[in-house]
C-alpha positions in Angstrom: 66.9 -38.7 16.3 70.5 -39.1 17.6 71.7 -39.4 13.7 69.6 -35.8 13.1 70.8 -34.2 16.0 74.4 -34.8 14.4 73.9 -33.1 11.5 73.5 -29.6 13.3 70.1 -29.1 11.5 67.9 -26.8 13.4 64.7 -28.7 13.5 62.9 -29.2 16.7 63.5 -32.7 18.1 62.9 -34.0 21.9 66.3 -35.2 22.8 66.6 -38.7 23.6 67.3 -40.0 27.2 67.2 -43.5 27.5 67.1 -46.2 25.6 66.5 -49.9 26.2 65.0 -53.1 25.5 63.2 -55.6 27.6 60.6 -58.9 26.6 61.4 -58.0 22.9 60.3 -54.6 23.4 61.7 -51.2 22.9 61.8 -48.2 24.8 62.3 -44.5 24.5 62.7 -42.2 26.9 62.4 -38.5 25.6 62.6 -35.3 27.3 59.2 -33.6 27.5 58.1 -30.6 25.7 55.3 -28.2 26.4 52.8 -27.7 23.4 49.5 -28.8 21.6 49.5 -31.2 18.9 48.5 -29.2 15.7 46.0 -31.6 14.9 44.6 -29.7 18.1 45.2 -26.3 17.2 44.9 -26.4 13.4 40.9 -25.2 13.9 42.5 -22.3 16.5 45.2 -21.0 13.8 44.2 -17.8 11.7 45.1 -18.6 8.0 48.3 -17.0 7.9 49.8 -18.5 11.2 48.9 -22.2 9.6 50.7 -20.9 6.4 53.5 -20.2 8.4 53.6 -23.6 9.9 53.2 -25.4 7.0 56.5 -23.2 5.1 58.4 -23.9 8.4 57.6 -27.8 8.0 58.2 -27.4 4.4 62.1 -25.9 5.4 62.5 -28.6 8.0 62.1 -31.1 4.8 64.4 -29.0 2.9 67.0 -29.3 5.0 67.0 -33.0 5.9 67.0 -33.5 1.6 70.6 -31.6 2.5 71.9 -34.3 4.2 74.9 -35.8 3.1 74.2 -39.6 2.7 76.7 -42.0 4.0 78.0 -44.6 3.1 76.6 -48.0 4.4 79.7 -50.6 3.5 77.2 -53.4 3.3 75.4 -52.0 0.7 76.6 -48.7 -1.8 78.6 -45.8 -1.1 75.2 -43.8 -2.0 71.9 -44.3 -3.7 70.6 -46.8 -1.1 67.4 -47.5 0.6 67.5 -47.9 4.5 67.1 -46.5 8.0 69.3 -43.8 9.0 72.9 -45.6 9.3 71.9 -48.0 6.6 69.6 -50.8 8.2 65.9 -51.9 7.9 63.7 -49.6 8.1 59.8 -49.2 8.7 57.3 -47.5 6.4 53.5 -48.0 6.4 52.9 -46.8 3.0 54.7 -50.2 2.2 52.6 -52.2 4.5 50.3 -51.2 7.2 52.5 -53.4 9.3 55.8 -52.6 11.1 57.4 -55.2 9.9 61.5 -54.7 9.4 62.2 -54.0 5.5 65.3 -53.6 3.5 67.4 -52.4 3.4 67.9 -52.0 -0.5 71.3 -51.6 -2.1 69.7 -49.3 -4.8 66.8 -47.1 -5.8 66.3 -49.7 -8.4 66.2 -52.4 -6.4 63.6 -50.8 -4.0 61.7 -50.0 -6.7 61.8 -53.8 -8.3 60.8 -55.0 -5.0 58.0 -52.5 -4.3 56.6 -53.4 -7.7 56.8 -56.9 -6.3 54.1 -56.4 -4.0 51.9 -55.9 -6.1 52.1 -59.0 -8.5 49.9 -61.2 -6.6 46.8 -58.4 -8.0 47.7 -60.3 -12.0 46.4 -63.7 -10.6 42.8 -62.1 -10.1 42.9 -59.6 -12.3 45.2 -60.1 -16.1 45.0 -56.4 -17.3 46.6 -55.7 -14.1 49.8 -57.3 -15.0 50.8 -55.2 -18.1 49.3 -52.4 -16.1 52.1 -52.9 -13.6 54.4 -53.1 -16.5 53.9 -50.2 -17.9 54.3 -48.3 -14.4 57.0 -49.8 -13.4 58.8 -48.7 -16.6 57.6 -45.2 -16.0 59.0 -45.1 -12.7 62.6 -43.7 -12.3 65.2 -45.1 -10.4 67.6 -42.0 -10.5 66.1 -39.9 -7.8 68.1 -38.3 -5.2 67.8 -40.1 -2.2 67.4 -38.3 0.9 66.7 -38.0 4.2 63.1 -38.7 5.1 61.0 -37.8 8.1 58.5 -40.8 6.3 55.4 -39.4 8.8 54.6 -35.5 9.2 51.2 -35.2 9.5 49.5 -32.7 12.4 49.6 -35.3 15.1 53.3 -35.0 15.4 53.8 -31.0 15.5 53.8 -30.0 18.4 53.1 -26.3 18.5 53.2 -23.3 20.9 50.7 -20.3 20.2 51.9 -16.9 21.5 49.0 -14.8 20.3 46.8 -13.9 17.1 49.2 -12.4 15.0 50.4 -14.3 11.7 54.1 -15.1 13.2 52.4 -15.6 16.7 53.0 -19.3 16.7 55.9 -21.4 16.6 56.7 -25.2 16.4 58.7 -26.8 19.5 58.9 -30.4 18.1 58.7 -32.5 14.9 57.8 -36.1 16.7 57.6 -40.0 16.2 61.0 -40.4 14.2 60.2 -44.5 13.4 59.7 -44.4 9.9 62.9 -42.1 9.3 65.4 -43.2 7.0 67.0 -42.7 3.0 63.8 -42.5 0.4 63.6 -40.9 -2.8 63.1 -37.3 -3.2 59.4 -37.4 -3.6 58.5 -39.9 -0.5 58.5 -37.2 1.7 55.6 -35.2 -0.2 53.7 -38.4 -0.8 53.4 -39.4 3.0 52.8 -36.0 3.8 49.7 -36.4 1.3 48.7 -40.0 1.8 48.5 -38.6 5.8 46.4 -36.0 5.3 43.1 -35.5 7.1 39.8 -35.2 5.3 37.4 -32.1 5.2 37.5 -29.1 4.7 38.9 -27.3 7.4 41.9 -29.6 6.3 42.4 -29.2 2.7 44.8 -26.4 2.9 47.5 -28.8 4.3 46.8 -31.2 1.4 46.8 -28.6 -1.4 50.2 -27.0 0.1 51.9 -30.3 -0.1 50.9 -30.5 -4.1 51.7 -27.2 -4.5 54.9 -26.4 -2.7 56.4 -29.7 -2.2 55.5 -31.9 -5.1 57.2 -29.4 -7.6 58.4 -31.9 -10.5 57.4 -34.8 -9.5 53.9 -35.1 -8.8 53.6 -37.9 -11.5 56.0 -40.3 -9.0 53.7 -38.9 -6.1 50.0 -39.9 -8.6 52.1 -43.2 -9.8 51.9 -44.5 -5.7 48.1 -43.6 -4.9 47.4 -45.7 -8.4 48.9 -48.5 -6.7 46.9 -48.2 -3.9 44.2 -47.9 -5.7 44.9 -51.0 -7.5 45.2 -52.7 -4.4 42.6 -51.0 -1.7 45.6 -50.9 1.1 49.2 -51.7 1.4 49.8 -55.3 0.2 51.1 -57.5 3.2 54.8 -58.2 3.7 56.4 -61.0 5.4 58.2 -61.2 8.3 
């Protein structure tokens, strides 16, 4: 959050207080902001004010892809993988664990090591292998890589609602910054998607995300559900 807040974007964050660690734990402390999680509100929302919310998430995304990456002397001058200042980083689309990953020196490399996961599938299943072959040829490894919130889904937008018109609501905070780090360009839309709440009263936050934010690349988006498909859930990674 503190590496955000430097870049002068205007995206709602709670600023950070405190910070410490104790019995191998870490702490926050955040200021606190008045609002209702949209996950809350989404049911409350005329059509228009959710499309409103959903473009003004959609700019926040924007801008972070506008953030210059920096170097990380460890690893590339640009084109890496990592948290914000070039660590591990965290990302449950990877694992369902928490567990420290990375960071990669290369898009390539991510990619290789992704694929990786996944080869322990060809021991019960052969057809898998070429498969995964053939996939991981088709992925690209020349993506920009960008800045990536890595987990916007309704539970972490907060929003305030002024009233029934279709600009009558507002968002006050963009929350739970863990998973934020350098992806490629189309990580963002994919979490956004792989988040996304079933039914119908939902589906117009899944179908904006294909339509607005998938925009030439939605085969690198399609190309990770396969894998977890192929899989059932994010293969395990150890520690």
């Amino acid at each position: 959050m503190r590496f955000l807040s430097r870049q002068g974007i205007p995206i709602p964050v709670p600023r950070l207080i405190d910070y410490w660690e104790a019995d191998e734990k870490a702490y926050l402390m955040m200021e606190y902001i008045e609002g209702r999680p949209l996950l809350k509100a989404w049911k409350d929302l005329s059509a228009e004010q959710r499309d409103l919310v959903m473009r003004t998430l959609a700019c926040y995304v924007d801008a972070m892809r506008g953030v210059p990456q920096p170097p990380a002397p460890a690893l590339a001058p640009s084109g890496w993988i990592g948290s914000a200042t070039g660590g591990a980083f965290t990302d449950l689309k990877v694992t369902w664990s928490m567990v420290a990953l990375g960071p990669f020196h290369s898009q390539a490399a991510f990619n290789d090591w992704h694929f990786s996961l996944f080869a322990g599938l060809g021991q019960r299943h052969r057809d898998i292998v070429d498969r995964l072959k053939q996939m991981r040829r088709a992925t690209r490894d020349d993506h920009p890589v960008v800045f990536t919130h890595g987990d916007i889904n309704m539970k972490n937008v907060l929003v305030r609602v002024h009233g029934e018109g279709p600009i009558d609501v507002e968002i006050v905070a963009l929350l739970d910054w863990e998973q934020a780090g350098w992806r490629p360009l189309y990580w963002e839309a994919m979490k956004w998607i792989w988040l996304s709440r079933r039914g119908e009263l939902m589906a117009a936050w899944k179908e904006f995300a294909w339509k607005e934010l998938c925009v030439g690349y939605d085969e690198d988006v399609l190309r990770e559900f396969q894998l977890m498909e192929m899989s059932g859930t994010p293969p395990d990674v150890d520690e």
